[in-house]
PATORBA-819402 format. One record per residue: x, y, z of N, C-alpha, C in turn. Coordinates in steps of 0.2 Angstrom, whole numbers, padded with zeros to 4 digits, always signed. Atoms other than C-alpha are relative to their C-alpha. Example, Ala and Ser with C-alpha at 12.3 -4.5 7.8 and 13.67 -1.06 7.14 Angstrom:
+0004-0006+0000+0062-0022+0039+0004+0006+0000;-0004-0006-0001+0068-0005+0036-0004+0005+0003;
This chain:
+0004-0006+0000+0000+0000+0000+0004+0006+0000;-0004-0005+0000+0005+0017-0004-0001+0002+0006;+0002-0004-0004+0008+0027+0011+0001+0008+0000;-0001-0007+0004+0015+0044+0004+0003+0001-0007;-0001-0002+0006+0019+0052-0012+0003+0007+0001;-0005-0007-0001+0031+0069-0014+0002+0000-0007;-0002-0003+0007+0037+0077-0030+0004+0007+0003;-0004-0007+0000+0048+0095-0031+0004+0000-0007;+0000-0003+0005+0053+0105-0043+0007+0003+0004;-0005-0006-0003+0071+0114-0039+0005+0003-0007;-0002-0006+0006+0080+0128-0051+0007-0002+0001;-0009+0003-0002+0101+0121-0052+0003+0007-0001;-0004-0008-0002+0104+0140-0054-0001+0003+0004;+0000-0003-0007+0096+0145-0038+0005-0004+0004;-0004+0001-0004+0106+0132-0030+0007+0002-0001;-0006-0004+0001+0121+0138-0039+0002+0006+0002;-0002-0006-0004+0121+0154-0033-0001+0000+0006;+0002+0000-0009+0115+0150-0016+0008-0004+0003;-0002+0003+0000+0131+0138-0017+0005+0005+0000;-0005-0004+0002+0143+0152-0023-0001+0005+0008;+0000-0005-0003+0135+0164-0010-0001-0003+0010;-0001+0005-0008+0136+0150+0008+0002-0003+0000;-0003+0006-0001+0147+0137+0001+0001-0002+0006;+0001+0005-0005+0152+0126+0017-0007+0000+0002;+0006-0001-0006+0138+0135+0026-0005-0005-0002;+0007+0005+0004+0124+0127+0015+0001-0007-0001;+0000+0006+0001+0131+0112+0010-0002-0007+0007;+0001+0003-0007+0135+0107+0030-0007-0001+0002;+0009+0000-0004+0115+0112+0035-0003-0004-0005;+0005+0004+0006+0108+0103+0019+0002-0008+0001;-0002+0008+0004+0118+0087+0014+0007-0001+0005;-0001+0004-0006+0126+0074+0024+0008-0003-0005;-0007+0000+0004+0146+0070+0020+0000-0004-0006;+0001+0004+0004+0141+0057+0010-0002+0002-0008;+0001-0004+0004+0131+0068-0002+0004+0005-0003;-0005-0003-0001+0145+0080-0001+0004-0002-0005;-0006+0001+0002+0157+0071-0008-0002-0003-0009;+0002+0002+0006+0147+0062-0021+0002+0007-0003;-0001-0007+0004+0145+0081-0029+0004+0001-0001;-0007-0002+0001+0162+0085-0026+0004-0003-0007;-0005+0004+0007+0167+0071-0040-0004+0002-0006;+0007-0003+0007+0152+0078-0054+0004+0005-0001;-0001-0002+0004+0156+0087-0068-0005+0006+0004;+0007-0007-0002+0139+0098-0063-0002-0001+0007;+0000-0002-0010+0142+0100-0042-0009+0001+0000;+0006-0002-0002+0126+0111-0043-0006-0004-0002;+0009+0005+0003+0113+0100-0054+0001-0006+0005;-0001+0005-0003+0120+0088-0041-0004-0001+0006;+0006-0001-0005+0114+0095-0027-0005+0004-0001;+0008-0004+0004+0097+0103-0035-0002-0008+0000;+0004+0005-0001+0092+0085-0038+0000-0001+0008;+0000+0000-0007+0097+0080-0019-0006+0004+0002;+0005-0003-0003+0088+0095-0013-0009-0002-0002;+0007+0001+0003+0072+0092-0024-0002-0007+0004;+0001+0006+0000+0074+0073-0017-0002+0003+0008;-0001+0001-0006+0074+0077+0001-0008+0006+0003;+0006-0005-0001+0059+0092-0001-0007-0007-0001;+0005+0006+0003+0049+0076-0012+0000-0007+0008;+0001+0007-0006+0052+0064+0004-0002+0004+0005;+0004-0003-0004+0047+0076+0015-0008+0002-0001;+0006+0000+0001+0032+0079+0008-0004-0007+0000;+0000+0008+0000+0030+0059+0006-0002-0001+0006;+0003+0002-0008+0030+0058+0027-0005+0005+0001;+0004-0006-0002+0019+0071+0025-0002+0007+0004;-0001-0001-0004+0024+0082+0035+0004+0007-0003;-0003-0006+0002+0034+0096+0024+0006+0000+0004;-0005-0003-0006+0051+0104+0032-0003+0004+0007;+0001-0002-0003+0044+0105+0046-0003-0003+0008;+0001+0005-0006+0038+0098+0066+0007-0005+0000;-0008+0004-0001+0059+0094+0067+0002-0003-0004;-0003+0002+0007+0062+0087+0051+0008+0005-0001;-0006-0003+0001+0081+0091+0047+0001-0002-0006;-0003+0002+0007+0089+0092+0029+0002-0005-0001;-0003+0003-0001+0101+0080+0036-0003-0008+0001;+0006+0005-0001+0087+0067+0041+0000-0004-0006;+0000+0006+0007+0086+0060+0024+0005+0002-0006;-0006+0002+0003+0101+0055+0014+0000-0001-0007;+0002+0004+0004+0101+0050-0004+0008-0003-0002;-0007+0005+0002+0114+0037-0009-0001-0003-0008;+0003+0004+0008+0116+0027-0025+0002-0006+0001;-0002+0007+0000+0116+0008-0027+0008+0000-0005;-0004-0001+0007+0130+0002-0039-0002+0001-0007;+0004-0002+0006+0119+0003-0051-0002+0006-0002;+0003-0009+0000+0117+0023-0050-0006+0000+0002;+0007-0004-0002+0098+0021-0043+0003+0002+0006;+0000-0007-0007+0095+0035-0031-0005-0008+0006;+0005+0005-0005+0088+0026-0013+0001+0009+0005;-0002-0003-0006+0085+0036+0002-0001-0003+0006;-0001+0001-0008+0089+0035+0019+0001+0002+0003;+0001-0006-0006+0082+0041+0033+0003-0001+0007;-0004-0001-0005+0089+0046+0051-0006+0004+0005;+0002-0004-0004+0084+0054+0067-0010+0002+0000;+0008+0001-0001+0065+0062+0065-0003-0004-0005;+0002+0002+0006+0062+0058+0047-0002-0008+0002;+0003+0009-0001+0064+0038+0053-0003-0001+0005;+0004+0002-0006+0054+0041+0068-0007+0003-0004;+0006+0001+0001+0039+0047+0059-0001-0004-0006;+0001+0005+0004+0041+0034+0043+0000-0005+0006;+0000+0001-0007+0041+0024+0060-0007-0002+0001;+0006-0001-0001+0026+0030+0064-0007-0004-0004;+0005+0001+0008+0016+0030+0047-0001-0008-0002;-0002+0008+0003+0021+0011+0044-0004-0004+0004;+0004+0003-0003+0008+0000+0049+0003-0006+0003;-0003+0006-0002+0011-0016+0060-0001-0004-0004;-0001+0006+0003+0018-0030+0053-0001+0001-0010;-0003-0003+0007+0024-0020+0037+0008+0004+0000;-0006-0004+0000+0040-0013+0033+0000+0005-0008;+0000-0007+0006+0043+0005+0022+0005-0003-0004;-0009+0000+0004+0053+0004+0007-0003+0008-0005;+0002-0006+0004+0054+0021-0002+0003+0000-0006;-0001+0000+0006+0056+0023-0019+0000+0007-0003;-0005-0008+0003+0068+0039-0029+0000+0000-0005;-0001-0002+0006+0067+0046-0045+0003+0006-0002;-0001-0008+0000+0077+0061-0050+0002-0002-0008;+0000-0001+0006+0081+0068-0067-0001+0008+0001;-0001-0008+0001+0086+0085-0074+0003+0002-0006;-0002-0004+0008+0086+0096-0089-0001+0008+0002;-0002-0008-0001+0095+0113-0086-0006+0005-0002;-0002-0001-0008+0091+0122-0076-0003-0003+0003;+0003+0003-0006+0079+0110-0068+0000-0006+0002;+0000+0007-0001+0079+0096-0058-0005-0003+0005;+0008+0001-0001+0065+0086-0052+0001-0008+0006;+0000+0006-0006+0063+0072-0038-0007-0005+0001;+0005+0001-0003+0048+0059-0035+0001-0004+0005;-0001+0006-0005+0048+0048-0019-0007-0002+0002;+0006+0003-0005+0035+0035-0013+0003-0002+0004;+0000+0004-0003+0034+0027+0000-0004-0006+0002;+0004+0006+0002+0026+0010+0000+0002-0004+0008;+0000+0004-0006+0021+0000+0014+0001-0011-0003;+0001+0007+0002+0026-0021+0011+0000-0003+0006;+0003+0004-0004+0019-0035+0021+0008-0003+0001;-0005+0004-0002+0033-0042+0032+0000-0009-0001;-0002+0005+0001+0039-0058+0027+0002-0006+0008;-0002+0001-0006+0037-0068+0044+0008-0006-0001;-0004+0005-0003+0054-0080+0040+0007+0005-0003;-0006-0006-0001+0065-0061+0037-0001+0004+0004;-0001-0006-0006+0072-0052+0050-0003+0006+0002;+0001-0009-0002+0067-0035+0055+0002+0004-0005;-0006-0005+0003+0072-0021+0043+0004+0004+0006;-0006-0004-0001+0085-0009+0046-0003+0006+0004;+0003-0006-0002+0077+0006+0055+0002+0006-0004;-0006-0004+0002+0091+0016+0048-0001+0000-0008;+0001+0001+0005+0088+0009+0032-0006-0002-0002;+0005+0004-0001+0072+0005+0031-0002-0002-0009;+0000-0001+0006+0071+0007+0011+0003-0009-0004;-0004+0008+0003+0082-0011+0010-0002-0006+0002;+0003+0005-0002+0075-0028+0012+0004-0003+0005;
């Protein structure tokens, strides 16, 4: 079952200049070392983190909840399998209200789409509730996203 859905829209030239005009500042409050560094190896830094951002707006919208009731940037992470997909990975409030939201005797997995065509970059995340499997472990709390 679905239990949310989030989309955003973000402008890779407002981050670009917001990026020019706070570097560390912005990076450190938004994105987590890990995101950081990915960008740092891209060709396009900024379309790098425009999609990020769009992805972690769309996942907050997803728990329903907006940037807001303690939701932190840093809260949800997006990483990449080897195979380039986007996953995210939540932390702190973010995985206390997916937590929440997630009915018993189900575990979340959330599902990442980005893409972008200068200057824009775009993000969709669901979140999906699947029926626990009673003869696999517990997820990850941490990860809730990985089987």
């Amino acid at each position: 079952m679905i239990l949310g859905v989030g989309t955003d829209l973000a402008n890779i030239e407002r981050i670009e200049r917001t990026l020019a005009r706070f570097g560390d500042r912005f990076r450190d409050r938004v994105f987590t070392q890990a995101e950081q560094n990915k960008a740092s190896r891209r060709r396009d830094e900024a379309g790098t983190y425009a999609k990020r951002w769009a992805a972690k707006e769309a996942c907050s919208k997803a728990l329903g909840t907006g940037l807001r009731m303690g939701i932190a940037w840093r809260d949800m992470a997006v990483e990449n399998l080897r195979s380039g997909q986007p996953t995210m990975t939540l932390s702190g409030w973010a995985a206390a209200r997916l937590a929440d939201m997630t009915p018993p005797g189900h575990r979340a997995a959330i599902h990442v789409t980005l893409t972008d065509d200068h200057p824009w970059a775009q993000a969709f995340v669901i979140i999906e509730a699947l029926p626990l499997d009673p003869a696999q472990p517990a997820p990850d709390a941490a990860n809730p996203a990985q089987p």
